[in-house]
MIKOL-711764 format. One record per residue: residue in three letters; x, y, z of N, C-alpha, C in turn. Coordinates in nm, 2 decimals, always signed. Layout:
! residues N
<sefi ALA; <X; Y; Z>; <X; Y; Z>; <X; Y; Z>>
...
! end
This chain:
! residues 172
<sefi UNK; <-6.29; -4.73; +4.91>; <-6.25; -4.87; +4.89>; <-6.11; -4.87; +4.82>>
<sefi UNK; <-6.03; -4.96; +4.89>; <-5.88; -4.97; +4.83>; <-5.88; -5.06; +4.66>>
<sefi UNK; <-5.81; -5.02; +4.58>; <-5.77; -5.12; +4.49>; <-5.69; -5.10; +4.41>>
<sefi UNK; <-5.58; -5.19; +4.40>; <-5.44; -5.17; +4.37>; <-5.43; -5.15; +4.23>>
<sefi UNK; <-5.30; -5.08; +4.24>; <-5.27; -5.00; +4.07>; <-5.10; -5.03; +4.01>>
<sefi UNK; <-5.09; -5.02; +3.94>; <-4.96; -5.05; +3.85>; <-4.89; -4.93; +3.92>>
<sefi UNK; <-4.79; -4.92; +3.92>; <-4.66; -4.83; +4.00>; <-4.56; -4.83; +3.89>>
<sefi UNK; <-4.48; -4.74; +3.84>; <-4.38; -4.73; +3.75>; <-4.28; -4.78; +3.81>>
<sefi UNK; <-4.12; -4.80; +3.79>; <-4.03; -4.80; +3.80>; <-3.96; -4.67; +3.76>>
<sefi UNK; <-3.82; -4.64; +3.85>; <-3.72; -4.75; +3.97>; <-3.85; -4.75; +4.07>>
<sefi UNK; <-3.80; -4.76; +4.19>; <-3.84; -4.76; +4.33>; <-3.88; -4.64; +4.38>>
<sefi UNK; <-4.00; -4.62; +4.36>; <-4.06; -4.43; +4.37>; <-3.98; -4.41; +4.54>>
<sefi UNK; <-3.93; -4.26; +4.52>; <-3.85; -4.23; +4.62>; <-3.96; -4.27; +4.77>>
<sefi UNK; <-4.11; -4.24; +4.76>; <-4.13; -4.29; +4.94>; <-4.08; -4.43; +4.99>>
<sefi UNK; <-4.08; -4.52; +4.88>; <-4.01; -4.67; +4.92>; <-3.88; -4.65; +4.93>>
<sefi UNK; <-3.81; -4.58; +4.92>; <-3.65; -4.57; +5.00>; <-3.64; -4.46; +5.11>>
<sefi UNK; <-3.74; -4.39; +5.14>; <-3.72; -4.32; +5.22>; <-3.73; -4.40; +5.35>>
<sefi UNK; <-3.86; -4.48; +5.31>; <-3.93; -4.56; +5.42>; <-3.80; -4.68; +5.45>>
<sefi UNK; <-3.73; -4.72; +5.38>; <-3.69; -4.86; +5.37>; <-3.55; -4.79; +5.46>>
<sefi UNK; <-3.49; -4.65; +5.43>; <-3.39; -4.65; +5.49>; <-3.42; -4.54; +5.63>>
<sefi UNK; <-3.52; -4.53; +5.67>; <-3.56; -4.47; +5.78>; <-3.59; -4.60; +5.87>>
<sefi UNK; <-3.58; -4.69; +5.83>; <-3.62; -4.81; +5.97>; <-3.46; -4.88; +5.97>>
<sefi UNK; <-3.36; -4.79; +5.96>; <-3.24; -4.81; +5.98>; <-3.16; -4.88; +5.88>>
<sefi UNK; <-3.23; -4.95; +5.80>; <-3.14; -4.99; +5.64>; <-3.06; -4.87; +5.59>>
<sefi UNK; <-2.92; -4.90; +5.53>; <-2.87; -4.80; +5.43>; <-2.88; -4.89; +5.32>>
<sefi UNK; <-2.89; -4.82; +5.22>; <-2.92; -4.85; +5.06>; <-2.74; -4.90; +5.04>>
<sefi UNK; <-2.70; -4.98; +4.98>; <-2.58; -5.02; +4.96>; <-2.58; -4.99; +4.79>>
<sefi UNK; <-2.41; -4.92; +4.74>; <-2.40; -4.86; +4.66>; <-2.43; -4.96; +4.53>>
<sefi UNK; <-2.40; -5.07; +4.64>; <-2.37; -5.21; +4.48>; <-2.51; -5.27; +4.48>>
<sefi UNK; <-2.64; -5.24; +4.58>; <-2.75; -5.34; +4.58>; <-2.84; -5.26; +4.50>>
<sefi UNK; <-2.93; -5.27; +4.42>; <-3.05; -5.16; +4.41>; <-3.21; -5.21; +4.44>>
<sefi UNK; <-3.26; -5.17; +4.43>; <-3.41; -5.22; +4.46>; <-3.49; -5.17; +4.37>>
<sefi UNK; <-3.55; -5.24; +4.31>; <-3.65; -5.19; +4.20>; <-3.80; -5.27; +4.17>>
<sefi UNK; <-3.88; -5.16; +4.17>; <-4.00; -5.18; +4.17>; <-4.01; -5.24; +3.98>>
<sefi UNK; <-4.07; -5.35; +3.98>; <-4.10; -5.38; +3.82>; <-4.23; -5.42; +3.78>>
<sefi UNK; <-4.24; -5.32; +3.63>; <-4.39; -5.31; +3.61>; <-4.38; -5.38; +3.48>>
<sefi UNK; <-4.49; -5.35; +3.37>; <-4.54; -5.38; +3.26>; <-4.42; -5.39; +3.16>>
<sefi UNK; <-4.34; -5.29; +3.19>; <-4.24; -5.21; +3.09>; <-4.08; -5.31; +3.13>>
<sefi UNK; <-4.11; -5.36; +3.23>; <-3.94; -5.43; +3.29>; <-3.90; -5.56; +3.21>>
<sefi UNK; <-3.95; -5.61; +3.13>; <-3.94; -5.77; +3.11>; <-3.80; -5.78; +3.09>>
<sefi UNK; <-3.69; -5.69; +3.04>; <-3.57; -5.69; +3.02>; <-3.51; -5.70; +3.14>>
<sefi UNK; <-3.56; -5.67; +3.25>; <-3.46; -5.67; +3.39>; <-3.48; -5.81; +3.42>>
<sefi UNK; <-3.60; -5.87; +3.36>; <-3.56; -6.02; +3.42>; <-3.51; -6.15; +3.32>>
<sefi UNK; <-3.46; -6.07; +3.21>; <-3.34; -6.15; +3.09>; <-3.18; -6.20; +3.18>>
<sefi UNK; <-3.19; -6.11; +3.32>; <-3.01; -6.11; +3.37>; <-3.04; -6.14; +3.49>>
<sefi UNK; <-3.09; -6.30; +3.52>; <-3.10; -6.32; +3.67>; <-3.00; -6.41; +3.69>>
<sefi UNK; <-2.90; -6.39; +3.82>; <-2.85; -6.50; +3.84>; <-2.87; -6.64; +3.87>>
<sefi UNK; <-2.82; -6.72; +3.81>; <-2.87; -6.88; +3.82>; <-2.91; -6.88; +4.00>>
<sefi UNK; <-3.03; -6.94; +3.99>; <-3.09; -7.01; +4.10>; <-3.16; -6.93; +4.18>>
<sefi UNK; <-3.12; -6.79; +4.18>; <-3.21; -6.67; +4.22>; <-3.38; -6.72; +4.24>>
<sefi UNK; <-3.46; -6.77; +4.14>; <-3.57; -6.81; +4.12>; <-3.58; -6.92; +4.17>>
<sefi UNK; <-3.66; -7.03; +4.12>; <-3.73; -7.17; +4.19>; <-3.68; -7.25; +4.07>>
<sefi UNK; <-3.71; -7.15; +3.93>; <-3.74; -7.22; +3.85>; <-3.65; -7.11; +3.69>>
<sefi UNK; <-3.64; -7.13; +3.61>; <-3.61; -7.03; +3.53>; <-3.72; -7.00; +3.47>>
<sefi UNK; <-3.71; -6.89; +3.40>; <-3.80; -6.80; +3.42>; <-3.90; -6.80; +3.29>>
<sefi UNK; <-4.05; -6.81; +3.28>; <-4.14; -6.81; +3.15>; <-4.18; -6.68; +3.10>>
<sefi UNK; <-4.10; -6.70; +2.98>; <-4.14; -6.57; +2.91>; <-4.29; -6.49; +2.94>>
<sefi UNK; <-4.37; -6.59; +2.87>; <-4.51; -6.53; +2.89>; <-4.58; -6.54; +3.02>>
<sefi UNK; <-4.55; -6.62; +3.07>; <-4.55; -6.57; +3.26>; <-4.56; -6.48; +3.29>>
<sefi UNK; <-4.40; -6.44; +3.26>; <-4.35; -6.31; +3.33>; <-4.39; -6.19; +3.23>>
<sefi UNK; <-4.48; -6.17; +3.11>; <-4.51; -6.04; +3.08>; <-4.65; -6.03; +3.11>>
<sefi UNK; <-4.72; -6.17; +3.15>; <-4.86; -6.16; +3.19>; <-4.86; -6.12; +3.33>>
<sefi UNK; <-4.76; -6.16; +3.43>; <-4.73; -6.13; +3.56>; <-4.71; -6.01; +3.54>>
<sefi UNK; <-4.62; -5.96; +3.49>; <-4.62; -5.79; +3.50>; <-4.71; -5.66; +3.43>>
<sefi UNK; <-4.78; -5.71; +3.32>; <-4.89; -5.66; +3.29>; <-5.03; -5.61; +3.39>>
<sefi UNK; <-5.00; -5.75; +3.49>; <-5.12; -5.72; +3.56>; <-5.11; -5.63; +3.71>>
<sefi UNK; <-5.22; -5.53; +3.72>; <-5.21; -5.43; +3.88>; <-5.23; -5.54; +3.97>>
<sefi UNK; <-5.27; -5.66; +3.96>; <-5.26; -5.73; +4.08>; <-5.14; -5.81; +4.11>>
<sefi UNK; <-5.02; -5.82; +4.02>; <-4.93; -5.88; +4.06>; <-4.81; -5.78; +4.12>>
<sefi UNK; <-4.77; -5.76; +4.19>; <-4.61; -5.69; +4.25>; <-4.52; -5.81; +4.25>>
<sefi UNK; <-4.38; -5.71; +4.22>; <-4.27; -5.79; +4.26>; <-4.16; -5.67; +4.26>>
<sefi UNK; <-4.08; -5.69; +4.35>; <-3.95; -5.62; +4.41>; <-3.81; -5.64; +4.36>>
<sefi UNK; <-3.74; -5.63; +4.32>; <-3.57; -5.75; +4.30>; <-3.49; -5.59; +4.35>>
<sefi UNK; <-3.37; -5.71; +4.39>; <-3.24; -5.67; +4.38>; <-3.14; -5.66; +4.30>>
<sefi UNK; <-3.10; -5.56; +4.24>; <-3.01; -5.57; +4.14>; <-2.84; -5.61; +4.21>>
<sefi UNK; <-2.77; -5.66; +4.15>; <-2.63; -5.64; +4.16>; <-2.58; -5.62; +4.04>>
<sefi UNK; <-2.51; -5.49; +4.00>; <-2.48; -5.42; +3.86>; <-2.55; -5.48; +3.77>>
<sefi UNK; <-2.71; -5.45; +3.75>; <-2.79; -5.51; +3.66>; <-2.86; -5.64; +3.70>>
<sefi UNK; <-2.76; -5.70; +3.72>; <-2.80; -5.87; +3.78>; <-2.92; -5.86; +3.86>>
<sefi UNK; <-3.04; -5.95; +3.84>; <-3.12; -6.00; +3.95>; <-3.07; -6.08; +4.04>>
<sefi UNK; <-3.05; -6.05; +4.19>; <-2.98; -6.13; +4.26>; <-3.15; -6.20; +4.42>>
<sefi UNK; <-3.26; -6.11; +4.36>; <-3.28; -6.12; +4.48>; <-3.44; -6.09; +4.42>>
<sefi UNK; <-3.55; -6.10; +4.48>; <-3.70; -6.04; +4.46>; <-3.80; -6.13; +4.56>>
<sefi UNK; <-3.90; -6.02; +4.62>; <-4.02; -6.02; +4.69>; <-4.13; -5.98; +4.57>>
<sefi UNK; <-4.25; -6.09; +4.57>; <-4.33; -6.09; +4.47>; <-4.49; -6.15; +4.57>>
<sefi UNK; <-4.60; -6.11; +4.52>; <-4.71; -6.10; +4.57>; <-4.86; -6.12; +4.49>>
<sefi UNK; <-4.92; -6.10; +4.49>; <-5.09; -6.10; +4.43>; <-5.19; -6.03; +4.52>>
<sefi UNK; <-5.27; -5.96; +4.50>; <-5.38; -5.90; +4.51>; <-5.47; -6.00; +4.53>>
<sefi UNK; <-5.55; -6.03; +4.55>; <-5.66; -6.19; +4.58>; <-5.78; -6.10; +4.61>>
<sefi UNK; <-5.88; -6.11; +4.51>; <-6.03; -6.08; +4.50>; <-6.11; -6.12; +4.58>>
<sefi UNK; <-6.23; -6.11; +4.62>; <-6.34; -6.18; +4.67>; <-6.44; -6.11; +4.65>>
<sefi UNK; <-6.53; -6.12; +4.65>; <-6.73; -6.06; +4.59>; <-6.72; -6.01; +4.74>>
<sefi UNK; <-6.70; -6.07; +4.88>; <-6.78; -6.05; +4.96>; <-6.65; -5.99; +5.06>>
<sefi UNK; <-6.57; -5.94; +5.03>; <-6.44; -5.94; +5.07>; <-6.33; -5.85; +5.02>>
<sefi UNK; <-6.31; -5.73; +5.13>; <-6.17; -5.62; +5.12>; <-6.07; -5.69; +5.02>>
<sefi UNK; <-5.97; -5.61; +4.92>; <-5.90; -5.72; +4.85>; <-5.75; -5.76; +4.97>>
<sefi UNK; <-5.73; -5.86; +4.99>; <-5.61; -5.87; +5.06>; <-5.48; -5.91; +4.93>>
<sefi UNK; <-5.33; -5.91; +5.01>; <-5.24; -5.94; +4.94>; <-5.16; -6.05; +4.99>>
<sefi UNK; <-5.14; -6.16; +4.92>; <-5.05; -6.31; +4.98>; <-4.90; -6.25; +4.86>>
<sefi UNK; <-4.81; -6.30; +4.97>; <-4.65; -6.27; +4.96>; <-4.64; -6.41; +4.92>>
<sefi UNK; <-4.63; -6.42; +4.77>; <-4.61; -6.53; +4.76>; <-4.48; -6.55; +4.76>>
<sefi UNK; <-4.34; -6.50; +4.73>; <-4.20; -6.54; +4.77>; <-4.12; -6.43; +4.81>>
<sefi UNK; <-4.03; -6.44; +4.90>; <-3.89; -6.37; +4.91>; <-3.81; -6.46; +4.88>>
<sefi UNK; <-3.67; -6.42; +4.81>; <-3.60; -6.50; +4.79>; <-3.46; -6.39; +4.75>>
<sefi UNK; <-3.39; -6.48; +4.82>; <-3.23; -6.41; +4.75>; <-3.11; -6.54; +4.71>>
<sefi UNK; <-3.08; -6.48; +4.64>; <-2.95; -6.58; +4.61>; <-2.88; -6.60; +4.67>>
<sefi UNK; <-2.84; -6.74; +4.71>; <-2.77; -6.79; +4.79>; <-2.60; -6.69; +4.85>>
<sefi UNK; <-2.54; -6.66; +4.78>; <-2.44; -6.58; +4.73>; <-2.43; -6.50; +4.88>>
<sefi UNK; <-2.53; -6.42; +4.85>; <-2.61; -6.31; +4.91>; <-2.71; -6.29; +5.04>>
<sefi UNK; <-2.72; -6.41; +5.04>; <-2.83; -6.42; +5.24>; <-2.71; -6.36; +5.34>>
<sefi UNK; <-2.81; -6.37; +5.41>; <-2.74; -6.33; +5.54>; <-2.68; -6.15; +5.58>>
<sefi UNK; <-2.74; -6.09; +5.46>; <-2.70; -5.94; +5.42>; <-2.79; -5.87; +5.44>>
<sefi UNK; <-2.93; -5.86; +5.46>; <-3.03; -5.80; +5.49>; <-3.08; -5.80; +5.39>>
<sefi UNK; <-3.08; -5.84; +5.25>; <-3.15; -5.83; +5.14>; <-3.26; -5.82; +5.17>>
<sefi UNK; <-3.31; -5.94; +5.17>; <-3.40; -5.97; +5.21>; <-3.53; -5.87; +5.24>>
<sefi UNK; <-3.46; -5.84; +5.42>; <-3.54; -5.74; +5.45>; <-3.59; -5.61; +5.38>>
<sefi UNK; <-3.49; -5.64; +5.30>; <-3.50; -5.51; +5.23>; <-3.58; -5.49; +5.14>>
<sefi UNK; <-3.58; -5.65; +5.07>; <-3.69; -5.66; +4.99>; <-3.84; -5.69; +5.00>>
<sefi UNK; <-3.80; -5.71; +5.09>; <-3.98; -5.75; +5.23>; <-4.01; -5.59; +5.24>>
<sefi UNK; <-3.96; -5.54; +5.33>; <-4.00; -5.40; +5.32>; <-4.05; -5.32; +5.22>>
<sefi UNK; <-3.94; -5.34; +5.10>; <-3.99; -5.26; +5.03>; <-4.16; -5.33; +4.98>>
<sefi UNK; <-4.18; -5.40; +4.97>; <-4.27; -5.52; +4.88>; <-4.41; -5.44; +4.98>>
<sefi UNK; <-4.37; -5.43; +5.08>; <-4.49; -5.39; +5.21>; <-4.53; -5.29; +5.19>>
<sefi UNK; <-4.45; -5.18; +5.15>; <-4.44; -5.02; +5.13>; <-4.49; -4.99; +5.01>>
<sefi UNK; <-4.47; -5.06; +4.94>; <-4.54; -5.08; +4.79>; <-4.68; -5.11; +4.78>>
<sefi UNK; <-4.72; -5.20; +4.86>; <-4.88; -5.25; +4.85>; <-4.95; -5.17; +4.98>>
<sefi UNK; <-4.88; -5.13; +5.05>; <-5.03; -5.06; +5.15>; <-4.99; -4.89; +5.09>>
<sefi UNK; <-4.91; -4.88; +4.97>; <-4.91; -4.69; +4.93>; <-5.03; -4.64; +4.89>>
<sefi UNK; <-5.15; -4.76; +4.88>; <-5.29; -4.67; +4.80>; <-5.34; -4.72; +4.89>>
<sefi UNK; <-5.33; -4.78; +5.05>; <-5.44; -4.82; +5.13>; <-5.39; -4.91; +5.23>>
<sefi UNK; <-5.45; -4.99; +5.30>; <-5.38; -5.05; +5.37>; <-5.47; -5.18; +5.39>>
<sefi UNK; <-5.43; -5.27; +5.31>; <-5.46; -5.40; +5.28>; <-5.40; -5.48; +5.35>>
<sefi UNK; <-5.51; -5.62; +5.40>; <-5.44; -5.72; +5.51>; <-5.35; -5.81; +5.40>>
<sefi UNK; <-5.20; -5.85; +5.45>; <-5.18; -5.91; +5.37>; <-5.12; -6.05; +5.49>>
<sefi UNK; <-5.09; -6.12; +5.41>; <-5.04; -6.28; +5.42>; <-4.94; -6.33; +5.39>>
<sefi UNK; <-4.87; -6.46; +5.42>; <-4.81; -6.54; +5.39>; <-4.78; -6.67; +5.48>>
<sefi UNK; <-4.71; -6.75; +5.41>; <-4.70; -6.88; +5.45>; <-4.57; -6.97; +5.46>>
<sefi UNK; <-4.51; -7.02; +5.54>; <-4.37; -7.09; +5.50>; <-4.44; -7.19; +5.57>>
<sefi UNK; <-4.28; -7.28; +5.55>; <-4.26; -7.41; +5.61>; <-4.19; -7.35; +5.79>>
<sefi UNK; <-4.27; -7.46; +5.88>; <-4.25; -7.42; +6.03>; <-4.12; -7.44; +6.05>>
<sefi UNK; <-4.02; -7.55; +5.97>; <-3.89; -7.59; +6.00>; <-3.79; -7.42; +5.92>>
<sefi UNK; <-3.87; -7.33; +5.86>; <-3.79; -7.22; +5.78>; <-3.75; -7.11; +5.85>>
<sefi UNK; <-3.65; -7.13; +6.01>; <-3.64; -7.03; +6.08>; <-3.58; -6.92; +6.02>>
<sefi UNK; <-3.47; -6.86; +5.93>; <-3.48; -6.78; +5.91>; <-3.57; -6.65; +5.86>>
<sefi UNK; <-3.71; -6.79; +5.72>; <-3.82; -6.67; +5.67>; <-3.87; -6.67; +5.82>>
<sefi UNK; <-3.87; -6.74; +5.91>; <-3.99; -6.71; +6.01>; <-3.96; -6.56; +6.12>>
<sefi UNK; <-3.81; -6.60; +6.15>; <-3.74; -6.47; +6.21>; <-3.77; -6.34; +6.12>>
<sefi UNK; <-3.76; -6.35; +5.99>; <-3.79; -6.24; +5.91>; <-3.87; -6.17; +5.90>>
<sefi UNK; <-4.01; -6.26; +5.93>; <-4.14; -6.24; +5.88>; <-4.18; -6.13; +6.06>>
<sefi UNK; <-4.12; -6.20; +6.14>; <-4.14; -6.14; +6.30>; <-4.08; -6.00; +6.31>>
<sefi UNK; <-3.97; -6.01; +6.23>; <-3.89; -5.90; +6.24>; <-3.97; -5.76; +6.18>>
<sefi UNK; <-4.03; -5.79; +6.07>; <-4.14; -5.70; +6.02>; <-4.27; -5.69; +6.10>>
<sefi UNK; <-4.31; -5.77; +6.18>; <-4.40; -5.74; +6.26>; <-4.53; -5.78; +6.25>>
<sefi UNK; <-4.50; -5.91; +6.17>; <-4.63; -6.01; +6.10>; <-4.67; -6.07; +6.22>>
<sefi UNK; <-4.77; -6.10; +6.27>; <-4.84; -6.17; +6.32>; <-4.79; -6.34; +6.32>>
<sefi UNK; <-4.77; -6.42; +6.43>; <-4.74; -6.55; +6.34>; <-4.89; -6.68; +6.40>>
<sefi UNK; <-4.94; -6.75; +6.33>; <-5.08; -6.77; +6.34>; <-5.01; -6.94; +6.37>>
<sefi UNK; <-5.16; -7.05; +6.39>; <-5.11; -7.15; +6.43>; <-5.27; -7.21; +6.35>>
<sefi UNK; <-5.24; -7.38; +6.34>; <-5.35; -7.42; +6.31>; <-5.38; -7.40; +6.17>>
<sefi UNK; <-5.28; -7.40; +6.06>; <-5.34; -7.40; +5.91>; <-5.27; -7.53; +5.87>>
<sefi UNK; <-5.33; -7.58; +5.76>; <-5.25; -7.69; +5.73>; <-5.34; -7.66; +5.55>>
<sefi UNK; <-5.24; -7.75; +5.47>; <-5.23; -7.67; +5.36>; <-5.26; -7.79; +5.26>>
<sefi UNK; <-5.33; -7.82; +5.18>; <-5.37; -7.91; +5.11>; <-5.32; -7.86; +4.92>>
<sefi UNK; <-5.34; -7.93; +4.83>; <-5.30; -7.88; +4.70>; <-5.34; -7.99; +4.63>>
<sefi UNK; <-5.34; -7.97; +4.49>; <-5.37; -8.00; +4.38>; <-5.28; -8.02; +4.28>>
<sefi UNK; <-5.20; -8.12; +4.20>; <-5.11; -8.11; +4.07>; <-4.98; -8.09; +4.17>>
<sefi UNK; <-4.97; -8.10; +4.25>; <-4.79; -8.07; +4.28>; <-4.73; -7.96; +4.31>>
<sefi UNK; <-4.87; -7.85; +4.34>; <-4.87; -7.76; +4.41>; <-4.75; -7.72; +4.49>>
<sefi UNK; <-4.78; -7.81; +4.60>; <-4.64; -7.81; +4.70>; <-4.53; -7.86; +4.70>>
<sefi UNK; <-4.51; -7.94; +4.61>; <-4.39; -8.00; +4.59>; <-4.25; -7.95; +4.59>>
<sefi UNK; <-4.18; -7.96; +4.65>; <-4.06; -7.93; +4.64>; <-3.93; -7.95; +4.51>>
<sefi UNK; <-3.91; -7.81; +4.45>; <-3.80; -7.89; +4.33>; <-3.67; -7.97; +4.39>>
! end
């Protein structure tokens, strides 16, 4: 039975081998880093807007405390410019799968392959102890995540519609 575990930081070398074997080169100025328990300081230096929202202290050390949360970033000399972030999702009756809950890069910076880079690595990270179904979700008008998501070789599904609670979906 698979179930996911805490990973150290930087970016253990199979996630760049993998990330630059599907044709990515690692760029001198970008870095990619895997962040665990121990990172809370990497995400004191994000550039504005990078995120949704700025960032909660105790969020972010309960988020990274836990083996069921991942998240990926991009550095630029220090700076968070960029991160792919996820959850593990339980069930009694049910393999554990993993929902992608964001990619995101700074505006600055799209259009560079970040991204992919951070998708990748985020993929190579969660199936390294197993190989878990994982998910995700955008908006249908979001052709770039949707080109992205194909590009990796996601499956693209039809027929969900998405309900919420408290403002769930809401857009800032």
């Amino acid at each position: 039975m698979f179930f996911p575990k805490q990973l150290s930081k930087p970016v253990p070398e199979f996630i760049l081998t993998q990330v630059k074997s599907k044709g990515l080169e690692m760029s001198d100025d970008i870095q990619i880093q895997v962040l665990g328990r121990d990172d809370m300081a990497v995400l004191e230096d994000i550039r504005p807007d990078t995120f949704d929202n700025p960032i909660i202290p105790e969020q972010a050390k309960a988020f990274l405390a836990s083996d069921l949360h991942k998240i990926v970033v991009a550095l630029d000399q220090g700076q968070v410019i960029g991160m792919a972030s996820g959850v593990f999702m339980l069930h009694p009756d049910k393999e554990p799968a993993f929902f992608i809950n964001e990619v995101g890069v700074h505006k600055d910076y799209q259009r560079c392959g970040i991204g992919l880079r951070l998708a990748r690595a985020l993929l190579v990270l969660v199936k390294a102890d197993g190989d878990p179904d994982i998910w995700l979700a955008t908006e249908d008008n979001n052709a770039a995540a949707r080109g992205l998501y194909r590009s990796l070789g996601a499956r693209e599904t039809t027929g969900i519609v998405v309900y919420d609670w408290g403002h769930a979906m809401d857009e800032d």
